[in-house]
N, C-alpha and C positions, 0 to 999 in steps of 0.2 A: 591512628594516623595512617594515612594511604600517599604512597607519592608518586606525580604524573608528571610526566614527562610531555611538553608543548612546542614544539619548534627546536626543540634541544634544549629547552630550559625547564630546570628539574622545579616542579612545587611540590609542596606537603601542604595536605590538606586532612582537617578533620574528618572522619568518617562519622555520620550518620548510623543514629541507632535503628534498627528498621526491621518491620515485622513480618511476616512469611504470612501473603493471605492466599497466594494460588501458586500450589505444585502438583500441576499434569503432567508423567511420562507416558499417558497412553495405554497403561498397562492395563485399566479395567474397558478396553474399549474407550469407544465415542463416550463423552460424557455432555447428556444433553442442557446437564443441567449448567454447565460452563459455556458450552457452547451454544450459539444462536447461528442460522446461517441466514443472511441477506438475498431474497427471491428476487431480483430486477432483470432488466434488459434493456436499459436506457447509458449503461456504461458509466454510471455514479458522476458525468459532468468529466471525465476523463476523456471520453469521446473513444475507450474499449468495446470492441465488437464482441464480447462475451454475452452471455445471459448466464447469471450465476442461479446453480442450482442447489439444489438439498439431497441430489441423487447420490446413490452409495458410486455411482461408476465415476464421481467428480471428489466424493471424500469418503474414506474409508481408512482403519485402524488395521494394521494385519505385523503382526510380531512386534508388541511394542510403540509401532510408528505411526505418526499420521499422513495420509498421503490429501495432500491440495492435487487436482489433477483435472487438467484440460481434455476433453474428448471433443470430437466434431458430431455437432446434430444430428447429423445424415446416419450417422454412427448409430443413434440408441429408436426408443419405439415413438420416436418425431420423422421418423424416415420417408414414411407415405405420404406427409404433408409439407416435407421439406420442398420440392420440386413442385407442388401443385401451386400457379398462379391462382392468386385470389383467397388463398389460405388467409385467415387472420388467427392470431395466437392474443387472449387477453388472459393475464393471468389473474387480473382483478376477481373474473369468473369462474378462476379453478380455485378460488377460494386462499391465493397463500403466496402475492405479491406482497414483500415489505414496506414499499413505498404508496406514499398517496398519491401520486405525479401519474397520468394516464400512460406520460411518453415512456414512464419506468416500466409499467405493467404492461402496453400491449405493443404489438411489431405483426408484420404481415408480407405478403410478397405482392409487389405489384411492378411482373417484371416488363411492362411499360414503360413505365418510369426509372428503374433500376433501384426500386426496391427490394430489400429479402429480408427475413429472420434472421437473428444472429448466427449466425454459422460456426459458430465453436460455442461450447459449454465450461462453464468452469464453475470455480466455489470460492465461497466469500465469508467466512466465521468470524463471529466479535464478542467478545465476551462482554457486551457492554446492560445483559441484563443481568450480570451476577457479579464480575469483577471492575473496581475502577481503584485509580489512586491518583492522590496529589501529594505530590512530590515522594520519590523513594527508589525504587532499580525493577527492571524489566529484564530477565533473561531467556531470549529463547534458542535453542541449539536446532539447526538446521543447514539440510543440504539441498542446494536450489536446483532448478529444472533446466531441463537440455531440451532447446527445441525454439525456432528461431519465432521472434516475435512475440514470447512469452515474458512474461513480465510480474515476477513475482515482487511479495511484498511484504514486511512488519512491521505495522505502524500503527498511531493512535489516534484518535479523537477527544471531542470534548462532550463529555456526559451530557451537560444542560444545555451546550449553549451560551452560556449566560452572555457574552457580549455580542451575539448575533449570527449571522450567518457568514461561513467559512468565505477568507480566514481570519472574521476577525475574531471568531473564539477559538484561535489557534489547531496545528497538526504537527506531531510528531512522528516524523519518519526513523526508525530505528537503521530501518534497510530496502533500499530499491535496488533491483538488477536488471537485467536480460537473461534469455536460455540461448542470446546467439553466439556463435562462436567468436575469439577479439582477431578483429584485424588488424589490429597495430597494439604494443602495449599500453598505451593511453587511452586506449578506447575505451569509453562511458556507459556506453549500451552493450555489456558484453557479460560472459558468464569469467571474466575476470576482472570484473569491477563492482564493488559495491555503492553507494550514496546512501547518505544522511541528511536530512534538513529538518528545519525547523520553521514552518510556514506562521504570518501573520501580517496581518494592515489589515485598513478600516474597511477595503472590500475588493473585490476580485479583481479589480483595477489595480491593485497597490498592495500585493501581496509581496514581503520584502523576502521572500521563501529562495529566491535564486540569490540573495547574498550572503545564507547561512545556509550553505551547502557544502559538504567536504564527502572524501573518497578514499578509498583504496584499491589499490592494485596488483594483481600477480601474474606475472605472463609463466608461470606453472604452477601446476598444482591447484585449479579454477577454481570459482566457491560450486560449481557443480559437482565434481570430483570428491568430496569427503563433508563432515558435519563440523561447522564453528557455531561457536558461541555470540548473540549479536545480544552487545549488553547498552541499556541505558540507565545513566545516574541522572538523578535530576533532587534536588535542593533548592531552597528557596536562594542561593547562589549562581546557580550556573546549571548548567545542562552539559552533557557528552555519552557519546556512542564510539561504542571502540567493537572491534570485532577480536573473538580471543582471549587479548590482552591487552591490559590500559594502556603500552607501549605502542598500539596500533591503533590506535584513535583516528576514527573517520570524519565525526562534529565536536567541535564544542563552540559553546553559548555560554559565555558570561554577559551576566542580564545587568544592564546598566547602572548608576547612581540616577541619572534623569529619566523622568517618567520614559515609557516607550513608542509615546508618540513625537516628543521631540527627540529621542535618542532617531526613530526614523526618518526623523523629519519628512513626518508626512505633514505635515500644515503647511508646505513648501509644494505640493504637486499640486498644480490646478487644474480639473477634472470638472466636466460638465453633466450629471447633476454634481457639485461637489462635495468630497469625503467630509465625515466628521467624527470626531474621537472618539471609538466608543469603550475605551476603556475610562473616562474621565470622574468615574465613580466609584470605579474598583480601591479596594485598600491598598493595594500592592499593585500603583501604578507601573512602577519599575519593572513588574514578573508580568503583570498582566500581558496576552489573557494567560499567560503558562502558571496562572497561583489558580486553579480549580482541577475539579477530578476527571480523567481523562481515561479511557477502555481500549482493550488491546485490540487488535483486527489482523488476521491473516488471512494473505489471498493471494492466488496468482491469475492475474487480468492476462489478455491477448490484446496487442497494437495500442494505437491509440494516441494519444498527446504525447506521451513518454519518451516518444521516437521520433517527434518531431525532432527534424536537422540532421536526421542520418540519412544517409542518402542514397542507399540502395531499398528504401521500403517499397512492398510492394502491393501497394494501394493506391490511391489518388486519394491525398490528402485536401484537396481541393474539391473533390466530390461532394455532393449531398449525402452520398450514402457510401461512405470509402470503404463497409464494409463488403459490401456485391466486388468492391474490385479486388478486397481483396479474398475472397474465394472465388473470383473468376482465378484467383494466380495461385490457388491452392497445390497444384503439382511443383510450384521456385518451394515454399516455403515445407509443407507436409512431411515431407520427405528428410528435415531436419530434426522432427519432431521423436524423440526414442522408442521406440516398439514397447519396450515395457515402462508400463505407466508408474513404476517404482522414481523413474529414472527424468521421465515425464511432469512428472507432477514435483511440488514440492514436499522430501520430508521433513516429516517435523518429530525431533525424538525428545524434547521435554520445554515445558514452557512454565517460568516462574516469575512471581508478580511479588515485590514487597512493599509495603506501605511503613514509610516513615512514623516513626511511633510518638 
């Protein structure tokens, strides 16, 4: 029995018997055969000015740790071509884009128009062609990154699919932050705030993901500054994410008695073409889509959606291409970013997966 503590009211709940299928500290090295990394530059529908790559200067193993880490293109041997107008970059052609989407694989400068290449580099790993699980605990111990505009991540996916296209075959966020520094202690986007959510509806219109959203806070001691533990239980019960310790609970999701389309009352949004249930098949209307097997994902993106409503970014979110403004303003932001890429980048010093037995 385990007991949790919720708004100041204490429950005891059963513990789950649950089996150890992934324990990475890093120690033998990169392991490629856990790891995949995601080749794009279309910003995964996030609208991130990255292009994740497979380069060792964006992830690399060095005493134990994994380092996620952001560099600037201009930075590695993309430098002669970064400035040249009329450059095009197709990775479809370099043999080792992941996506079938052309706008993921290629980008170009046409500075006419105020277009450019992605101007920051970063990494994107998912374990999703070796590890998956439904229902059972996720723990990974990590220290996030310093540097303003950064936007790390541990969260998950849905292996198949099976109810369609995100979100209606759900996402779980373990942990989303910022590398900027907080300007007030409530601040959301900051290297002393965490989030949790738990994304789903019948489609991108009706994603009920901003009302199962929770947080924590510290105005010292940042989650930059040292390594926690960002844990998820999930049971065919409820779902929670707690950082640490189960006293410091960021989500939780108890999954209804009514299916999860009237628990959303989505049949109530009227939308032109209109939604429709597509969990109405599943056995476990009620969990649906959260009753299938779901792959872990670590990354840390640059700008983007995520930062929508803060209001000193410095891009033009209104732009066609807000990524040109924001490396035209690369001297506000760069200079927040930490010299050494330990610091830079997100570490990662152990990552473990159990499946419910």
């Amino acid at each position: 029995m385990i007991a949790v503590v919720l708004d100041g009211v204490l429950r005891v709940e059963k513990q789950d018997k649950l089996c150890l299928v992934l324990d990475d500290d890093f120690s033998n090295g990169f392991n490629k055969s856990t790891w995949s990394h995601e080749i794009q530059l279309g910003g995964y529908g996030t609208g991130s000015f990255d292009w994740t790559t497979d380069s060792e200067a964006n992830t690399y193993v060095e005493d134990g740790k994994l380092y996620l880490v952001p560099t600037l293109t201009v930075q590695n041997l993309w430098a002669p071509y970064f400035n040249l107008d009329g450059f095009k970059l197709d990775l479809t052609a370099a043999g080792n884009c992941t996506s079938e989407k052309d706008t993921d694989c290629q980008a170009g400068n046409n500075f006419d128009e105020g277009r450019m290449v992605n101007p920051v580099q970063s990494t994107r790993i998912t374990t999703k062609k070796s590890f998956s699980i439904r229902y059972g605990k996720v723990e990974v111990r990590a220290k996030l990154p310093t540097g303003n505009w950064l936007w790390p991540a541990i969260w998950m996916m849905p292996r198949d699919s099976a109810y369609g296209e995100w979100p209606a075959s759900g996402e779980i966020d373990l942990m989303e932050s910022s590398g900027n520094m907080p300007r007030h202690r409530m601040d959301q986007r900051a290297t002393g705030s965490v989030q949790s959510s738990y994304h789903f509806g019948p489609d991108w219109r009706s994603n009920a993901g901003g009302h199962h959203t929770g947080y924590q806070f510290r105005w010292r001691n940042y989650f930059n500054q040292g390594y926690h533990n960002y844990v998820l239980e999930w049971n065919e019960k409820r779902m929670r994410v707690y950082v640490d310790d189960p006293r410091t609970t960021i989500s939780y999701f108890e999954f209804p008695k009514e299916p999860m389309w009237e628990y959303g009352k989505f049949g109530d949004i009227q939308l032109d073409p209109p939604i429709h249930n597509p969990w109405i098949r599943s056995e476990n209307p009620n969990i649906a889509p959260f009753d299938q097997h779901f792959y872990l994902i670590l990354n840390v993106a640059v700008g983007g959606k995520y930062f929508e409503g803060t209001d000193d970014v410095v891009w033009n979110s209104e732009s066609a291409f807000p990524a040109t403004t924001f490396w035209q303003n690369v001297k506000k932001w760069y200079p927040s970013w930490a010299t050494d890429p330990r610091e830079r980048g997100m570490a990662v010093d152990r990552v473990r997966m159990w499946q419910k037995c």
